[in-house]
C-alpha positions, 0 to 999 in steps of 0.5 A: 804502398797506397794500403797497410793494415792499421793494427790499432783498429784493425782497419785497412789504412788507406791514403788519400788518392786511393781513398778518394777512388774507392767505393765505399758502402755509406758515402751515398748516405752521409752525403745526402744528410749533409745536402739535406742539412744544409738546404733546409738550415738555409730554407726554414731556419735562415728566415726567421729571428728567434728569441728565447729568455736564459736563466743569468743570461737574459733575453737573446735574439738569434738566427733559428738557423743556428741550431741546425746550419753547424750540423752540416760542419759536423757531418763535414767532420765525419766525412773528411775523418772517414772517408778523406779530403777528396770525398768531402771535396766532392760534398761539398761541391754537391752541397754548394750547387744544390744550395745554389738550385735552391736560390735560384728555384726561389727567386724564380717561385717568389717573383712570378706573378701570384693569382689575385684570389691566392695572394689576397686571401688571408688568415689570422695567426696568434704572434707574441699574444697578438692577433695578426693577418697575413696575405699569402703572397707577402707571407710567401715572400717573407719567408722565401724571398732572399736578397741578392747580396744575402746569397751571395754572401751565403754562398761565399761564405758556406764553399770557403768555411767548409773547405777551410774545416775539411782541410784543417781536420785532414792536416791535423789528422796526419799530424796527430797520427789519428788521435785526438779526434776531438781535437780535431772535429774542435780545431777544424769548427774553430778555423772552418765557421771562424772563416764562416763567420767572419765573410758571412755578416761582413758581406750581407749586412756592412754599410746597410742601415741599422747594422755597424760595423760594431754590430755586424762583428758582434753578430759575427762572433756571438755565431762563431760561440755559438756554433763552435759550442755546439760541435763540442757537445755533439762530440759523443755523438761525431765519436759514435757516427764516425766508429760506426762507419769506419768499422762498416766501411773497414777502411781508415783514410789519411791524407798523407798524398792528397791535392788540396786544391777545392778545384781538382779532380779525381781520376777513376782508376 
């Protein structure tokens, strides 16, 4: 039987195959708020290096796009906890190819020619107690421009974490037979931003000037803390996101039967 009554809940147990062919109410939703993380965690915060001074702890210096960029993984917990492995497949393929439009609109926007007057005119802004000018055209490219091998190792390393935390939250459930959530939304941020982490800084940032290999496994794991705290305080949060919508969807999805291949297909029924 691909359904049974889940009488702990009062919701509809489903598998893995069904789940991935049915039409749910909110998928649309959740889906859109993960791509729409994701572009802008990449577009707005990625650019820019933030420094906030810490009672005991002292100054430290971070990508502003770590505080937004783990909310993708959150939902991706969310997504694979109530709706399956598959669904989230698909969300990620979604996530992957709109994170990919982006890069190339912005090289193909940054690099055309710019009008002289546009380029050239300037403003003044305040920056650390300091009056600076910057023309528009360097300005725009700062913070649009990418270079080559970031996005490469960007893209790398978004499709194999989120794969890698949806799989692990998928398995977990099955063997835990549903409990534990925490756990799981934990475990699955331990593994998916591990794997994140560990290809992202390697692949954008080893051999270049400044960055050794000391450095590049420091940025590494300092990201990895950070982000992984950052799912365990929002876990409240993931609680009330993913009751919400398993008691409007009626539905609760294991995994027991699903292909785990990031490449397989859904067949509509």
């Amino acid at each position: 039987m691909s359904t049974q009554p889940d009488a702990h809940r009062n919701l509809t147990r489903l598998d893995g195959q069904t789940g991935a062919r049915r039409h749910f109410r909110y998928f649309d939703y959740v889906m859109t708020a993960f791509v729409v993380i994701l572009l802008l965690s990449n577009l707005i915060g990625a650019a820019k290096q933030a420094q906030v001074a810490l009672p005991l702890v002292g100054t430290i210096t971070f990508g502003a796009g770590v505080l937004f960029f783990p909310i993708s993984y959150i939902i991706g917990d969310v997504m694979t906890e109530v709706y399956g492995y598959a669904n989230a497949r698909r969300c990620i393929w979604a996530g992957f190819f709109a994170l990919l439009f982006m890069v190339v609109m912005s090289l193909v926007v940054v690099n055309i020619p710019a009008a002289p007057d546009w380029a050239l005119a300037s403003a003044s802004y305040m920056v650390a107690g300091k009056e600076v000018t910057a023309p528009n055209q360097a300005a725009y490219y700062a913070i649009f421009g990418q270079t080559p091998r970031i996005v490469f190792a960007s893209l790398v390393a978004f499709w194999a974490g989120e794969f890698v935390n949806s799989f692990v939250l998928a398995r977990m459930k099955v063997l835990t037979a549903g409990r534990f959530l925490w756990m799981r939304t934990i475990g699955s941020t331990i593994f998916g931003e591990g794997v994140d982490s560990a290809l992202f800084y390697p692949l954008a940032f080893l051999g270049v000037p400044g960055f050794t290999p000391h450095t590049v496994a420091m940025l590494a794991l300092t990201q990895w803390i950070i982000k992984t705290l950052w799912e365990a305080v929002l876990t409240p949060a993931t609680y009330l996101v993913v009751g919400f919508l398993k008691r409007r969807e009626g539905v609760d999805v294991y995994d027991d039967n699903t292909d785990f291949n990031p490449f397989a297909k859904t067949e509509a029924v």
